[in-house]
C-alpha positions as CSV (number, residue, x, y, z in Angstrom):
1,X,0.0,0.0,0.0
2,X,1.2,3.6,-0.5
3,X,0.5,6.6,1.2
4,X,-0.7,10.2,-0.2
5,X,-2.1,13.5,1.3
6,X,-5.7,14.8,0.7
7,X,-6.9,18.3,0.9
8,X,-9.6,20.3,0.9
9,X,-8.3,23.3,1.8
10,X,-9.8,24.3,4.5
11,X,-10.3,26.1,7.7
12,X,-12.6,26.4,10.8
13,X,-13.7,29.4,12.4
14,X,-12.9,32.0,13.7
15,X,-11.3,33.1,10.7
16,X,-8.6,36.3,10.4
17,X,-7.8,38.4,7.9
18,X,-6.0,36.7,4.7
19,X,-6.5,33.3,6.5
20,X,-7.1,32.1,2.6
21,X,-3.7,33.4,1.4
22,X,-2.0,31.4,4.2
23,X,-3.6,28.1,4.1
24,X,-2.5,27.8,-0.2
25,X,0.6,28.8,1.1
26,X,0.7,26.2,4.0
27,X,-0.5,23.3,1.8
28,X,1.9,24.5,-0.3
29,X,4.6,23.9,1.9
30,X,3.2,20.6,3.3
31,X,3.3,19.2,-0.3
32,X,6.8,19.7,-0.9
33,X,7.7,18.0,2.7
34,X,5.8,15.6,1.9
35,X,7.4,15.0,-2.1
36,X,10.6,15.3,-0.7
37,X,9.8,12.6,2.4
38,X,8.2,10.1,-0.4
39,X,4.6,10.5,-0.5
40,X,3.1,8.7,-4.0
41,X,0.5,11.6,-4.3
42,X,-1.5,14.6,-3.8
43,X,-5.5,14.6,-4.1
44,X,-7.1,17.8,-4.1
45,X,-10.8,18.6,-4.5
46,X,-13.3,20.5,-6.7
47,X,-16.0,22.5,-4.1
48,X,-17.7,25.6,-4.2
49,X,-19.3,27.5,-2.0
50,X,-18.2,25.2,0.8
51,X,-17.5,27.7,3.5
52,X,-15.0,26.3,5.9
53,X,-15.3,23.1,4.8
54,X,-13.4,23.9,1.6
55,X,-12.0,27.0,-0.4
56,X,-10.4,24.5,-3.3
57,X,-12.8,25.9,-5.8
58,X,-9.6,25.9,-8.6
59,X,-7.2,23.0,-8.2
60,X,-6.0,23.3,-11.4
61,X,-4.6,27.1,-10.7
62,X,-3.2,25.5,-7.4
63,X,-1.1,22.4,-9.1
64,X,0.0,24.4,-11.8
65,X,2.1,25.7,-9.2
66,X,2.9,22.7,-7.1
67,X,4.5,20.9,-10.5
68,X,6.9,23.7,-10.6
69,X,8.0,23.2,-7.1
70,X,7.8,19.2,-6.7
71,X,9.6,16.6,-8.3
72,X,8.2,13.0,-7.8
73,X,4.9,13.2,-5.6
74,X,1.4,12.6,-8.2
75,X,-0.9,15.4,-8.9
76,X,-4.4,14.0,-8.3
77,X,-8.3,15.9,-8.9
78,X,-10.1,14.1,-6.2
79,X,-11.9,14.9,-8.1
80,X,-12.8,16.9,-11.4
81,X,-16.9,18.1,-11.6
82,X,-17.3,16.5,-14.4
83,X,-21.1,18.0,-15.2
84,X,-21.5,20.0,-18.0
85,X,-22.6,23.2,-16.5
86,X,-19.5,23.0,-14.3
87,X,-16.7,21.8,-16.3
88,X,-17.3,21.0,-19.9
89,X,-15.2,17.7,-20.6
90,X,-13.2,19.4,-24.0
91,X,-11.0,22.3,-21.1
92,X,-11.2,19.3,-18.6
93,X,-9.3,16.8,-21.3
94,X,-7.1,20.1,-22.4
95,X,-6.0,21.5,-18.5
96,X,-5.5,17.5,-17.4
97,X,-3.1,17.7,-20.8
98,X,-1.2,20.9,-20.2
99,X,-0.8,19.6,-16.3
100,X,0.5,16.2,-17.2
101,X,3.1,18.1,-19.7
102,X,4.5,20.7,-17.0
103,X,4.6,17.7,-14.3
104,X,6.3,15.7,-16.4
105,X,3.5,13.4,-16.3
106,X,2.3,13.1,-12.8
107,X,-1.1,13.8,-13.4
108,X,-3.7,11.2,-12.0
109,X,-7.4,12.1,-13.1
110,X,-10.0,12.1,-10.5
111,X,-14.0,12.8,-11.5
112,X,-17.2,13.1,-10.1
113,X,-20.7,14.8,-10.0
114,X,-21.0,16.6,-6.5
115,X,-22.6,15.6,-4.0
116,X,-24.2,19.1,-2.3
117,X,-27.2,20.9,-3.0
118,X,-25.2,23.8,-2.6
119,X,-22.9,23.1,-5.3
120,X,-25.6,21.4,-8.1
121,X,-28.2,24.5,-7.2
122,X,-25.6,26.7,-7.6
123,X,-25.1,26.2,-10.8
124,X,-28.3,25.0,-11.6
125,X,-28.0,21.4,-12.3
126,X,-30.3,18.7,-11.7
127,X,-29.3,16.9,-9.0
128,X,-31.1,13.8,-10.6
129,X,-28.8,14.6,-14.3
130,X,-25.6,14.5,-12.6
131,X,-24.8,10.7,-12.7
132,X,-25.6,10.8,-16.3
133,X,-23.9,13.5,-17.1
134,X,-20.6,12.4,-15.4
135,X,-21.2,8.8,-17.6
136,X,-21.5,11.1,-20.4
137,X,-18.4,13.3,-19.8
138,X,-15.9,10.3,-18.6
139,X,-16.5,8.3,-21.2
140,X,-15.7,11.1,-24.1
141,X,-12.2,12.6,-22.0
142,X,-10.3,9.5,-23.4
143,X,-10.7,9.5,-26.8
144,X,-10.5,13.2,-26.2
145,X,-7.0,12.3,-24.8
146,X,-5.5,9.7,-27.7
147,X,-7.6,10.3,-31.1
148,X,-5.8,12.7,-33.1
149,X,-9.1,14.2,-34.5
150,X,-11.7,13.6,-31.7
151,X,-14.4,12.1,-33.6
152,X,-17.2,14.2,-31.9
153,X,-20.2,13.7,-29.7
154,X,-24.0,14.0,-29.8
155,X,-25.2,13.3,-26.2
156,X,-28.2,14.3,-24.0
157,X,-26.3,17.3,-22.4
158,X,-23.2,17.9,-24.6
159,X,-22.6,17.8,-28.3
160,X,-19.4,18.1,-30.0
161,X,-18.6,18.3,-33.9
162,X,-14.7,16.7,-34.8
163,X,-12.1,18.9,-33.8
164,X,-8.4,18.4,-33.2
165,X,-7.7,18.7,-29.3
166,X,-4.5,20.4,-28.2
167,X,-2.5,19.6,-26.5
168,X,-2.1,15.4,-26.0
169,X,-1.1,14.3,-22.3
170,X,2.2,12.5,-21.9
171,X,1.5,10.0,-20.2
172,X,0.5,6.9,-22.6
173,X,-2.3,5.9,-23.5
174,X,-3.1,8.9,-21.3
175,X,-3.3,9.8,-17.5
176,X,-5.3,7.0,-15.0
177,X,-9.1,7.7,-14.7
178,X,-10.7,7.3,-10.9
179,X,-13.9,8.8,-9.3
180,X,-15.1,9.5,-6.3
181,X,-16.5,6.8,-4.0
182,X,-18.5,8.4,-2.0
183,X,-22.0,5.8,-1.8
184,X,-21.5,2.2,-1.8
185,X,-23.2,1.9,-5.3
186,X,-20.1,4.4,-7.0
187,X,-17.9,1.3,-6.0
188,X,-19.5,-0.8,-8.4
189,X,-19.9,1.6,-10.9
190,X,-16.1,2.4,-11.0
191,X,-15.3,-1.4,-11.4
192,X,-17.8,-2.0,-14.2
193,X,-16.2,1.3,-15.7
194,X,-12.6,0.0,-15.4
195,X,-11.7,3.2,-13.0
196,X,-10.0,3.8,-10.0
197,X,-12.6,4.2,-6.9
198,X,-11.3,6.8,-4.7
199,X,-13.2,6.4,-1.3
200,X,-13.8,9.3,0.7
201,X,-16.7,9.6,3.4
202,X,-17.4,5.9,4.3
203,X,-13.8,4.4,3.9
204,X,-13.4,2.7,7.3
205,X,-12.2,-0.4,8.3
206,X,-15.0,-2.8,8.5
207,X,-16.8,-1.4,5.8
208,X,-14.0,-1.0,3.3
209,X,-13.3,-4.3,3.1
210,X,-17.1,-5.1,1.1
211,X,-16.9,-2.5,-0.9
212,X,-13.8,-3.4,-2.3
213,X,-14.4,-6.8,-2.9
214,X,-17.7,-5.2,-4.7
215,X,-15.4,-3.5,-6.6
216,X,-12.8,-6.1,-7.5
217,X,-15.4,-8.4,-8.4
218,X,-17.2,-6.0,-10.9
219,X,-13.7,-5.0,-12.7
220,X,-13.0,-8.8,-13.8
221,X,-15.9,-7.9,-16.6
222,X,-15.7,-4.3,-16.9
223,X,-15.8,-2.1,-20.1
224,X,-13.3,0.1,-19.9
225,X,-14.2,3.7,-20.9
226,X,-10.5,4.4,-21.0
227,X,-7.9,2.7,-22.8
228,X,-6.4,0.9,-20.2
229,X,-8.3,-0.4,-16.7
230,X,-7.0,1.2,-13.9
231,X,-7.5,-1.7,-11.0
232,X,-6.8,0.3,-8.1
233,X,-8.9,1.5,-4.6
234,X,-7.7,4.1,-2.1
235,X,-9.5,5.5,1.0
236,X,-9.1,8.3,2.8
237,X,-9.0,9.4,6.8
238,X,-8.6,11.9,8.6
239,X,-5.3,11.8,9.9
240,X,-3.1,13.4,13.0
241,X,0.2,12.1,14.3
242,X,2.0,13.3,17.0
243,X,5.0,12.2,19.5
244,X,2.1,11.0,21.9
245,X,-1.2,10.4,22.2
246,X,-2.4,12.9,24.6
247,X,-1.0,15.4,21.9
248,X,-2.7,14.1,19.1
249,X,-5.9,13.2,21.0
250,X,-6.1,16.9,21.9
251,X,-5.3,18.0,18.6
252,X,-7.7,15.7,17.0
253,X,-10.8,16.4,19.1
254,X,-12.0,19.9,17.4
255,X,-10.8,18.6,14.1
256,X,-12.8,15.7,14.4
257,X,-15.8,17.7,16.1
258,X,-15.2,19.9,12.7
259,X,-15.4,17.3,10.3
260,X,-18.4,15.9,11.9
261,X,-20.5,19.1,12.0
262,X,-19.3,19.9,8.6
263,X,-20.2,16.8,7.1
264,X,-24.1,16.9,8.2
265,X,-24.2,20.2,7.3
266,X,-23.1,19.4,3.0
267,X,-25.8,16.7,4.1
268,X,-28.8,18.0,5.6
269,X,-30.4,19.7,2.4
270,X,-31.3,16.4,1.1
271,X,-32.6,15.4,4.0
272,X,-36.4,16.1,3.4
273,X,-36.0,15.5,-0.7
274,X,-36.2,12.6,-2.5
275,X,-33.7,12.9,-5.2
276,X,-33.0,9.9,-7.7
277,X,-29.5,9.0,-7.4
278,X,-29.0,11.2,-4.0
279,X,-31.0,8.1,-1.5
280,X,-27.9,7.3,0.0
281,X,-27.4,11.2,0.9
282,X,-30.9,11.6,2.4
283,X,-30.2,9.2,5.1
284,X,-27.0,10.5,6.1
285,X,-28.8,14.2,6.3
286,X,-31.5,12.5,8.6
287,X,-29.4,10.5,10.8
288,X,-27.3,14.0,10.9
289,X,-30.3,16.1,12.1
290,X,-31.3,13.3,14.4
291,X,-28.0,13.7,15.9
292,X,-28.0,17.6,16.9
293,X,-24.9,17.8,18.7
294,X,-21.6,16.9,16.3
295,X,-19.6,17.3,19.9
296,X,-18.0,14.4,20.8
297,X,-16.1,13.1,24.2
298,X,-13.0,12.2,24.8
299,X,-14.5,8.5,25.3
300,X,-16.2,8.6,21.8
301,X,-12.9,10.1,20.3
302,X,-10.9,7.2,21.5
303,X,-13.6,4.7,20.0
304,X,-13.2,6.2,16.7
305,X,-9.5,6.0,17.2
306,X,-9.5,2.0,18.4
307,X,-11.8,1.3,15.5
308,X,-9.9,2.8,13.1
309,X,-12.4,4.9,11.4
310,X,-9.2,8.0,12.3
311,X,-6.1,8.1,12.4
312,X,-5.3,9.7,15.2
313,X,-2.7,9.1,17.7
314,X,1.3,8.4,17.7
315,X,3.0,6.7,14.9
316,X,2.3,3.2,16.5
317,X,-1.8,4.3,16.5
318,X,-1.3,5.1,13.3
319,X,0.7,2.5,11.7
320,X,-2.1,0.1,13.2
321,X,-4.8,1.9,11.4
322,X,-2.8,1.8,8.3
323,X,-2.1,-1.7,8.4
324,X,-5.9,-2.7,8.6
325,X,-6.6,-0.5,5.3
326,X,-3.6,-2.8,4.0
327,X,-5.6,-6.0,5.1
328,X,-8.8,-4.8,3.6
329,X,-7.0,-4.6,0.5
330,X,-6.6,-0.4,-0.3
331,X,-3.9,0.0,-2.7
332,X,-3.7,3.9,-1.4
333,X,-4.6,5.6,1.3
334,X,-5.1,9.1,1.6
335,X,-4.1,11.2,4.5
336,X,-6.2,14.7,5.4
337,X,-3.9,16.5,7.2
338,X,-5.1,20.3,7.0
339,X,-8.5,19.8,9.1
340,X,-10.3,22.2,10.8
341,X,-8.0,24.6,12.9
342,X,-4.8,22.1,13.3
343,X,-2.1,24.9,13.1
344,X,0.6,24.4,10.2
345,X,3.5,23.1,12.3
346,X,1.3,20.9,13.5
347,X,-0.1,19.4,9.7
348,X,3.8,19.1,9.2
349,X,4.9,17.3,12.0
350,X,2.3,15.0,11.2
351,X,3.5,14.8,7.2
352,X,6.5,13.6,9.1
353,X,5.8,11.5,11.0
354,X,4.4,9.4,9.1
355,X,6.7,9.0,6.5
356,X,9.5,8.2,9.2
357,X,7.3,5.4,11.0
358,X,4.2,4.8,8.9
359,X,5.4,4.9,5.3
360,X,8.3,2.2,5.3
361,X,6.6,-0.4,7.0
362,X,2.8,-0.6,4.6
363,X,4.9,0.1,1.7
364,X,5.7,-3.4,0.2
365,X,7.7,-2.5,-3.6
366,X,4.8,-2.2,-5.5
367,X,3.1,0.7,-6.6
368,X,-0.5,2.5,-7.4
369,X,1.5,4.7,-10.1
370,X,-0.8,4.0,-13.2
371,X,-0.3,2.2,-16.4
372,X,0.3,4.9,-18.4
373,X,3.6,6.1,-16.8
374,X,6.6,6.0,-18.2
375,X,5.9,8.5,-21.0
């Protein structure tokens, strides 16, 4: 298994003035630690209008600049909105291509549909259109990617006449395809696809382990909608190391409150709609109102943390938590160190952690680094 960072760029209140200038800059630094410690990858997302939860609204912009000042660490969307009305697939195939060119191909393509009403309302999509529109979109970027005239499109929400798209990726065939994993049914829908499922939201030990043998049993017949299949699952966690436990654990409580509170809230909207594709969502939102207080004890902490469902703690804790995503069979997992209000010495000392006493001992020769490497 191999390790990466996930962000979402984010911070709780109170906020401060040009709080937003210095997280980019923190993540910033925390991604060249972490390339120059040995982390496979980076995974940033696509929100908007996420208050706290996330100001990532332009990755792209953002790893422009990171591929400038890394080396070997993968540039991952986790993911690319792939709907029309918020990213039509012909500049999603052309910034992936200029991005695997100045990174020297280290791109690793990410999609998805959203999964807020704030995001799909905002720019007036159909919630009940996204799937479909994501199907439509991820299964045009690869030819998009390696014909040398695109041969065109007439969809339900897109058409395209032939046109010649400039510039090709490096990477060959072209850069790896995943999306986001964030309902049980996505897991099966990425192996029948021949995609990489990148699990965020419901990734835990104990539940990972069905979803990817869903997953790895739907890929043996899949139909690839790229030109290669790209076989692999990560999961992601929220993740804090420190020296000792008591540091972490008192680190980790807000953050962890945060995430909780957070969560329900990008959840609650659906919680009295009934929204074709979106059922999964509508009982999250009502078991999230029927919880009220996101507050959690010390107690509850340390049963999150003994069940693996965070990774919180010292490097042992940690490493323990890793290993049983390596025994449910995750080929990556993805760390989210800048949470909440976890100051930046703090994201870094984690970042360093872990690659000092978590990364050599789950990382066994192999690697998640796709097919198409090696351009």
């Amino acid at each position: 298994m191999d390790l990466g960072l996930q962000y979402e760029i984010q911070r709780a209140r109170p906020h401060y003035p040009n709080f937003m200038y210095d997280i980019y800059h923190q993540a910033t630094e925390q991604v060249i630690l972490a390339d120059k410690l040995g982390y496979h990858s980076v995974w940033t997302v696509e929100h908007h209008f996420l208050n706290e939860w996330s100001y990532s609204s332009a990755p792209e912009v953002w790893y422009g600049a990171l591929s400038q000042v890394t080396t070997n660490i993968r540039l991952g969307h986790g993911v690319c909105l792939l709907p029309v009305k918020f990213n039509h697939p012909i500049r999603v195939a052309e910034r992936i291509a200029v991005l695997d060119i100045m990174s020297n191909g280290r791109v690793e393509c990410g999609t998805g549909r959203s999964i807020t009403e704030q995001e799909l309302g905002g720019f007036d999509i159909d919630p009940e259109d996204s799937r479909p529109m994501w199907e439509e979109a991820v299964s045009q970027i690869p030819k998009m990617w390696t014909q040398e005239v695109y041969e065109g499109f007439e969809g339900k929400y897109f058409k395209i006449p032939p046109r010649e798209i400039i510039p090709k990726p490096i990477q060959k065939p072209h850069p790896a395809l995943w999306v986001a994993a964030t309902q049980p049914s996505t897991w099966e829908v990425a192996g029948h696809k021949g995609i990489g499922a990148l699990g965020f939201g419901i990734s835990e030990p104990g539940v990972i382990d069905k979803l990817v043998e869903g997953y790895k049993k739907a890929i043996k017949n899949c139909e690839p909608v790229g030109s290669f299949v790209n076989d692999k699952v990560a999961a992601a966690t929220v993740c804090i190391c420190a020296p000792t436990r008591e540091e972490a654990i008192e680190l980790g409580k807000g953050a962890i409150d945060f995430t909780t509170r957070k969560g329900a809230e990008l959840f609650t909207p659906f919680a009295n709609k009934d929204v074709k594709g979106y059922e999964y969502y509508k009982k999250m939102a009502q078991a999230a109102v029927a919880l009220g207080d996101y507050r959690m004890s010390n107690a509850d902490l340390q049963k999150r943390i003994d069940s693996g469902s965070v990774m919180v703690g010292d490097p042992e804790d940690c490493l323990k938590v890793a290993k049983q995503y390596q025994s449910a069979g995750v080929d990556l997992l993805m760390a989210l160190v800048q949470v909440g209000a976890v100051p930046h010495e703090k994201v870094m000392q984690t970042i360093d952690l872990l690659a000092k006493h978590v990364l050599p001992k789950i990382r066994n020769g192999s690697s998640v680094q796709s097919a198409a490497a090696g351009a």
